[in-house]
LUMZA-34873 format. One record per residue (C-alpha): x, y, z; residue in one letter. Coordinates in Angstrom, 1 decimal. Layout:
      u      v      w rest
      X      Y      Z    A
...
! end
This chain:
      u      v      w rest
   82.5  189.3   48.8    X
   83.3  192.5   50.8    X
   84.4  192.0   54.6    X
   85.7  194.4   56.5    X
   87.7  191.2   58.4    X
   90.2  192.0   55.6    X
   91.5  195.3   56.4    X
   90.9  194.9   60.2    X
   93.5  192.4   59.9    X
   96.3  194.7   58.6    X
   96.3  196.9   61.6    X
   97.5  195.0   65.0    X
   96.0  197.1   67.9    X
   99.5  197.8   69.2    X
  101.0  199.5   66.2    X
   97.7  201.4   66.0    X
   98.3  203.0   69.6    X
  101.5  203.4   69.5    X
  101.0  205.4   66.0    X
   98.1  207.6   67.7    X
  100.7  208.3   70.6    X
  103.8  209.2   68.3    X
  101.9  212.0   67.1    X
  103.3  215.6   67.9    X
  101.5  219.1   68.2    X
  103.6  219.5   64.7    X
  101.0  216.5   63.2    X
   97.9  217.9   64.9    X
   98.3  221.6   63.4    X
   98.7  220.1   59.7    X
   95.6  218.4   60.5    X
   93.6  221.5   61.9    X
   94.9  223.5   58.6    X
   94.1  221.1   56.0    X
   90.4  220.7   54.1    X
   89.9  217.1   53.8    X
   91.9  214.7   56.7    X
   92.8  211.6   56.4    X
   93.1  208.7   58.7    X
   96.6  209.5   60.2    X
   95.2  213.0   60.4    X
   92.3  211.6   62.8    X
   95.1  209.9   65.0    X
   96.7  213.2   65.6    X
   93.2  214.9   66.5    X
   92.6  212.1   69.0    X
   96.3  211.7   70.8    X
   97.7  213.4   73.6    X
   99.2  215.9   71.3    X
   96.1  217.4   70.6    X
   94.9  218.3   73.9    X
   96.3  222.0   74.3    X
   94.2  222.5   71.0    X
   90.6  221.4   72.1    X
   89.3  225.3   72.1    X
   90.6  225.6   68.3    X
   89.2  221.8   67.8    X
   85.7  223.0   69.0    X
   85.4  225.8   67.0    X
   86.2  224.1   63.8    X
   83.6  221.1   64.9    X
   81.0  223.5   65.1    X
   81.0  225.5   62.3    X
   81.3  222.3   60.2    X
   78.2  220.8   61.5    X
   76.3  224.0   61.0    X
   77.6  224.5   57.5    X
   75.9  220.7   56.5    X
   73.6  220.1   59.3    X
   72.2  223.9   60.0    X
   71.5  224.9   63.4    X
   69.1  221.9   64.4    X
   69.3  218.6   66.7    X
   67.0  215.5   65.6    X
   65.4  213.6   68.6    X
   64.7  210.2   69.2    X
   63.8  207.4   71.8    X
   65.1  204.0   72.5    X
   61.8  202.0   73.5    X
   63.2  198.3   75.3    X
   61.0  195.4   73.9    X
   62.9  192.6   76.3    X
   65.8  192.2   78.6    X
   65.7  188.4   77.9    X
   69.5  187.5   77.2    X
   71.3  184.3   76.1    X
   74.9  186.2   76.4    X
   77.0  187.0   79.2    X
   78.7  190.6   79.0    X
   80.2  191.7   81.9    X
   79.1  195.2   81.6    X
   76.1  195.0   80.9    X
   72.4  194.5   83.1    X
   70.7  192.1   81.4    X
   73.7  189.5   81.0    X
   72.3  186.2   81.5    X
   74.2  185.5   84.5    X
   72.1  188.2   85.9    X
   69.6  187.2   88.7    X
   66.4  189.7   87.7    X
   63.1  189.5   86.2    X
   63.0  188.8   83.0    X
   60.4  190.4   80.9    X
   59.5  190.4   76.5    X
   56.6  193.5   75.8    X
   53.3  192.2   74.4    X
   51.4  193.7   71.6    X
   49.1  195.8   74.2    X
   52.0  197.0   76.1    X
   54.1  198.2   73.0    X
   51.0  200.2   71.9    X
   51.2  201.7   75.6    X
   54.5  202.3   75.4    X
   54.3  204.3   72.0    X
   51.0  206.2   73.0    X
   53.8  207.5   75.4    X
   56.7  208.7   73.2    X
   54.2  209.6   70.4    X
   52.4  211.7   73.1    X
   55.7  213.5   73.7    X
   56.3  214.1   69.9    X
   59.0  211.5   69.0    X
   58.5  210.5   65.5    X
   62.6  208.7   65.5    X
   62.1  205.4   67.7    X
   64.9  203.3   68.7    X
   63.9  199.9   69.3    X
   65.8  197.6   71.7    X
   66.3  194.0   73.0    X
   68.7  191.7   74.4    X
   70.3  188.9   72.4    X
   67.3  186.0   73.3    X
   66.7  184.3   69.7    X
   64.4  182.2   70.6    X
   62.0  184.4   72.2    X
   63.0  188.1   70.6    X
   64.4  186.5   67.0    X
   63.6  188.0   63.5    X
   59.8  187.4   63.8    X
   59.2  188.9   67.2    X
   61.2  192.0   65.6    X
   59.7  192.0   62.6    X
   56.0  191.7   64.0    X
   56.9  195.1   66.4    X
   58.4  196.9   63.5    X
   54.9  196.3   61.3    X
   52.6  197.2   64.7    X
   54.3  200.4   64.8    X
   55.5  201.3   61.6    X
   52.3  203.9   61.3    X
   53.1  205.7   64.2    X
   56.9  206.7   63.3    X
   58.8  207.9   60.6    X
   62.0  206.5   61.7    X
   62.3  203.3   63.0    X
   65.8  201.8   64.3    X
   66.9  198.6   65.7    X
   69.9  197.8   68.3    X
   68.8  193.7   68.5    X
   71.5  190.9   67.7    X
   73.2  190.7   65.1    X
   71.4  189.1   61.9    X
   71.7  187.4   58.7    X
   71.8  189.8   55.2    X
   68.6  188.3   54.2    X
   66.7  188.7   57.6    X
   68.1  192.4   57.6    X
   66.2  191.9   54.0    X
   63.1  191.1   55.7    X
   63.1  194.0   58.0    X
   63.5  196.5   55.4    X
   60.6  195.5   53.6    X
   58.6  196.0   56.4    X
   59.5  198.9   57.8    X
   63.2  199.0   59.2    X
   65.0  202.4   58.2    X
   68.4  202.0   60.6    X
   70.7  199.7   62.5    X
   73.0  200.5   65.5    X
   75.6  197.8   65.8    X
   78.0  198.4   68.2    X
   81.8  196.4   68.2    X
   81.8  197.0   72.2    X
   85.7  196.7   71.4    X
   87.9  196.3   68.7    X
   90.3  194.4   71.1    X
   89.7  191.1   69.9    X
   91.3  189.4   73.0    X
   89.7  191.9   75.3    X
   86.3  191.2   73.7    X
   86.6  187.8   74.6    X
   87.2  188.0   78.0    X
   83.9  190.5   78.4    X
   81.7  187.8   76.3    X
   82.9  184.8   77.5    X
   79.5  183.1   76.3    X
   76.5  183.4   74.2    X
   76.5  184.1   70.2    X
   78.1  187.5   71.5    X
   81.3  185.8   71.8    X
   81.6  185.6   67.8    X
   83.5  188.5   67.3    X
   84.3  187.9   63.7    X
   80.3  187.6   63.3    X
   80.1  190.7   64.7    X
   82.4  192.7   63.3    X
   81.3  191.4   59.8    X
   77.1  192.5   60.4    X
   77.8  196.2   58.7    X
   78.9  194.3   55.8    X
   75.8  192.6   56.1    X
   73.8  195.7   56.7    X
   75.1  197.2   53.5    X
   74.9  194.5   51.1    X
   71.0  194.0   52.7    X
   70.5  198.4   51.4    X
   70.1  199.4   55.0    X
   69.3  203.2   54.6    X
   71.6  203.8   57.8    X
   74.1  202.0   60.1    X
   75.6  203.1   63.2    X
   78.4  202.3   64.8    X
   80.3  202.9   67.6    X
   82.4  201.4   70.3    X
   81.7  200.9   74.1    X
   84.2  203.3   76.1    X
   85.8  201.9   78.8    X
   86.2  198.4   77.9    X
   89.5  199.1   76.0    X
   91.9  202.0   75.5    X
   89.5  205.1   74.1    X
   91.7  206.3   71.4    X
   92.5  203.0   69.6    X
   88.7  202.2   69.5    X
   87.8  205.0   67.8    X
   90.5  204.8   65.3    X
   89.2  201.1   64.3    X
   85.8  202.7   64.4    X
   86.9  205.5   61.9    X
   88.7  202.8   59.9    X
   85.1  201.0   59.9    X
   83.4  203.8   58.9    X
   85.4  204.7   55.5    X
   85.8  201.2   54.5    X
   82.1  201.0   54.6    X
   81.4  204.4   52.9    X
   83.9  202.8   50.1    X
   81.7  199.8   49.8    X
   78.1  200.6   50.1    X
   78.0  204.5   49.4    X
   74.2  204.7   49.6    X
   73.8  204.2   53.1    X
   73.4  206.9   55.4    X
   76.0  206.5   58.3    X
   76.3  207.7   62.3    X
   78.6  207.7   65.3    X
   77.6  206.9   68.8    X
   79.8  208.0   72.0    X
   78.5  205.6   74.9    X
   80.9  205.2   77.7    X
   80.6  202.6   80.6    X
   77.6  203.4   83.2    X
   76.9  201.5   86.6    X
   74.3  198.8   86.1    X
   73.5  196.1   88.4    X
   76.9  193.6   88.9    X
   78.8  196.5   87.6    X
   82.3  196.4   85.8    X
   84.6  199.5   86.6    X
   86.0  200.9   83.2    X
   89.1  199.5   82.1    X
   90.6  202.8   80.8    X
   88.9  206.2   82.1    X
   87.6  208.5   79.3    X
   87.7  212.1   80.7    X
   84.8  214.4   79.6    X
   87.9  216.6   78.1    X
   88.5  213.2   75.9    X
   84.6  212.5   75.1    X
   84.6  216.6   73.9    X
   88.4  215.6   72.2    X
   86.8  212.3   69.7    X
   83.6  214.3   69.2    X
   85.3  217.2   67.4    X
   87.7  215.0   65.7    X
   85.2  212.5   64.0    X
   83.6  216.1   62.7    X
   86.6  217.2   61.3    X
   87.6  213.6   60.1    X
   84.1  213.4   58.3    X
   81.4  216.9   57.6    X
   78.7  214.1   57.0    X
   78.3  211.6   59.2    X
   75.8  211.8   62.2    X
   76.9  212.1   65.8    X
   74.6  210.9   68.6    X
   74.4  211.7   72.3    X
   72.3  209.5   74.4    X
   71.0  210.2   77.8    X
   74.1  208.3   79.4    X
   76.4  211.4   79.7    X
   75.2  214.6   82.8    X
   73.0  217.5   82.0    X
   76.1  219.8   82.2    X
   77.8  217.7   79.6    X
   75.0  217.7   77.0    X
   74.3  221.1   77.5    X
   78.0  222.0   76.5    X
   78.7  219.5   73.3    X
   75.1  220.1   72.0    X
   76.9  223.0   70.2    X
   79.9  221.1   68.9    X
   79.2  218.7   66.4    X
   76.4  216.6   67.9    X
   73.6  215.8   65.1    X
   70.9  213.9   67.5    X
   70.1  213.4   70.7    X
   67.5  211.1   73.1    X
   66.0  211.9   75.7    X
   63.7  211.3   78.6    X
   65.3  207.4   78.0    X
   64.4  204.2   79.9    X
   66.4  201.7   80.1    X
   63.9  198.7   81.0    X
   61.2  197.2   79.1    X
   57.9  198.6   79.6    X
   60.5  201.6   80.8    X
   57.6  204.9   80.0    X
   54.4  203.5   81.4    X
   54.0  199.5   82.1    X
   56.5  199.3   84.4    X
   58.9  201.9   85.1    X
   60.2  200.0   88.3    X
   61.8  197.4   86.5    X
   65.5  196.7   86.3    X
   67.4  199.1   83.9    X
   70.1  197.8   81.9    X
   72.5  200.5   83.0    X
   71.6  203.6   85.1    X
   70.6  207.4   83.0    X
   72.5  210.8   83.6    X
   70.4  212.8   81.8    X
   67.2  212.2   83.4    X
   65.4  215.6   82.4    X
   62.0  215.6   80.9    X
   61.7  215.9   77.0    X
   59.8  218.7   77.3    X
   63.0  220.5   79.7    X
   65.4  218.9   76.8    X
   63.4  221.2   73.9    X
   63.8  224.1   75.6    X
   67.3  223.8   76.7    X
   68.1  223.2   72.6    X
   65.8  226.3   71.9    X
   67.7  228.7   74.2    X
   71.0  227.1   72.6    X
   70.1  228.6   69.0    X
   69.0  225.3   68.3    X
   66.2  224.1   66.1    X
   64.3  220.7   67.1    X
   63.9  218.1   64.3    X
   61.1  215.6   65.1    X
   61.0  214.3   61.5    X
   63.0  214.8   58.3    X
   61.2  213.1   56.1    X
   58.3  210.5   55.1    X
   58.0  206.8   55.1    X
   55.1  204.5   53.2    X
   53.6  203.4   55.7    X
   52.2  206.7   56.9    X
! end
């Protein structure tokens, strides 16, 4: 059986860094001039070498993503079902240790919610929960997934991480992506940010895209949480990720996520800063490194920022996010599991796109149940 666990074994984090910092400006302009790079090619386009060649970077980035992608941004929404928890992360709002109200969406309020986004014109919904089993498990996902399956042609989970044959499930009623981020590749600093909780598996973890693509998943997305570990070395484990897992399951649609460490409440100050220089750095390079796989922007990163890497290589975006269950309409008081940047209106979002040359994709293509 296929596990990723292999080949993440044959590549100790330290050799890994040091590799990405050996590079020279020699390594980074072979990369830049060849057609298809490989993986050493990506450590060059990530290390300090690269830096004085970000402009040249960019400008490849972008016309790549318009040659596959045209000149169009897909939209979507995360919608939070629950901020129950059973795990403690130390980044994160709705660890257990935590002291907030705790709150799981009924059937009414979903509906309420959706009217919402639906109302706006989102037809990609990101559905969200903490990692509560017991009380936000496979059936409480599963029933949301069939209540609103009519309403959206994309639906997308970020929930714990599950068995193959409950992924199964999910796909048979309605489940068209997964997000499934590693938080680190550290495997000793993953520990020490979930120190309890099923969280704290990080072989379990690490081995759910396997999972994903054994279960036909149409997409998986992965990513890594910046700030918890050195930037550059998380993204080069991420990028491993990613071509082992094209390799394996080829059918599956695949994307790329950029979150770095926001405030929330008991905050944890990032470990390793990521500059917006960097972010605009790994953004271009995963573009060069790969003309097909999806980059995503969420509302975590400043107006100015989005504005300036919509161009670049970014493939979707959210907007208009809440954080909290019951965020859009049933109770946008409640505590958010860590704070927005980008806290424009959808509507302001559209027509910043449309003056960029930008087309807006609400859907890109048709599900059963509609």
């Amino acid at each position: 059986m296929n596990s990723f666990k292999k080949i993440f074994e044959q590549y100790p984090w330290d050799d890994v860094l040091s590799s990405i910092f050996s590079k020279t400006s020699e390594d980074v302009d072979r990369a830049l001039h060849k057609e298809k790079r490989n993986l050493e090619d990506f450590k060059a386009l990530i290390s300090p070498a690269a830096k004085p060649y970000l402009e040249q970077m960019a400008q490849q980035s972008s016309l790549l993503t318009k040659k596959r992608f045209g000149k169009t941004i897909q939209m979507y929404a995360p919608m939070y079902l629950s901020n129950e928890c059973h795990n403690i992360c130390t980044y994160c709002g709705f660890s257990m240790t935590n002291k907030i109200p705790r709150r799981t969406l009924t059937d009414a309020e979903i509906l309420k919610e959706i009217g919402y986004l639906k109302s706006k014109g989102y037809d990609h919904i990101l559905l969200v929960t903490g990692e509560a089993n017991r009380t936000v498990g496979v059936d409480y996902i599963d029933h949301a997934i069939q209540l609103i399956r009519s309403n959206f042609a994309n639906i997308t989970i970020e929930v714990q991480p599950l068995l193959q044959e409950e992924y199964e499930r999910l796909i048979a009623s309605g489940l068209y992506a997964v997000l499934v981020y590693q938080e680190t590749y550290h495997k000793e600093e993953y520990k020490k940010h979930h120190p309890k909780g099923k969280k704290s598996n990080f072989d379990f973890r690490l081995e759910t895209p396997d999972r994903l693509g054994r279960a036909g998943v149409h997409k998986i997305g992965l990513g890594a949480l910046f700030g918890l570990e050195d930037w550059r070395a998380d993204s080069f484990f991420t990028a491993l990720h990613l071509q082992y897992l094209q390799k394996n399951y080829w059918k599956t649609k695949y994307s790329i996520s950029f979150p770095r460490l926001r405030p929330h409440s008991g905050g944890l100050e990032p470990k390793v800063a990521m500059t917006d220089a960097d972010l605009v750095q790994l953004i271009c390079a995963f573009r060069l490194l790969d003309e097909d796989v999806e980059l995503s922007l969420s509302t975590r990163e400043s107006e100015v920022f989005r504005e300036n890497i919509v161009n670049l290589g970014i493939t979707s975006i959210s907007a208009e996010s809440k954080t909290n269950p019951g965020g859009y309409v049933v109770e946008p008081e409640s505590l958010e599991q860590f704070e927005i940047s980008d806290e424009r209106p959808t509507e302001v979002i559209v027509e910043m796109l449309k003056k960029r040359g930008l087309e807006v994709v609400w859907k890109d293509w048709e599900n059963n149940w509609q």
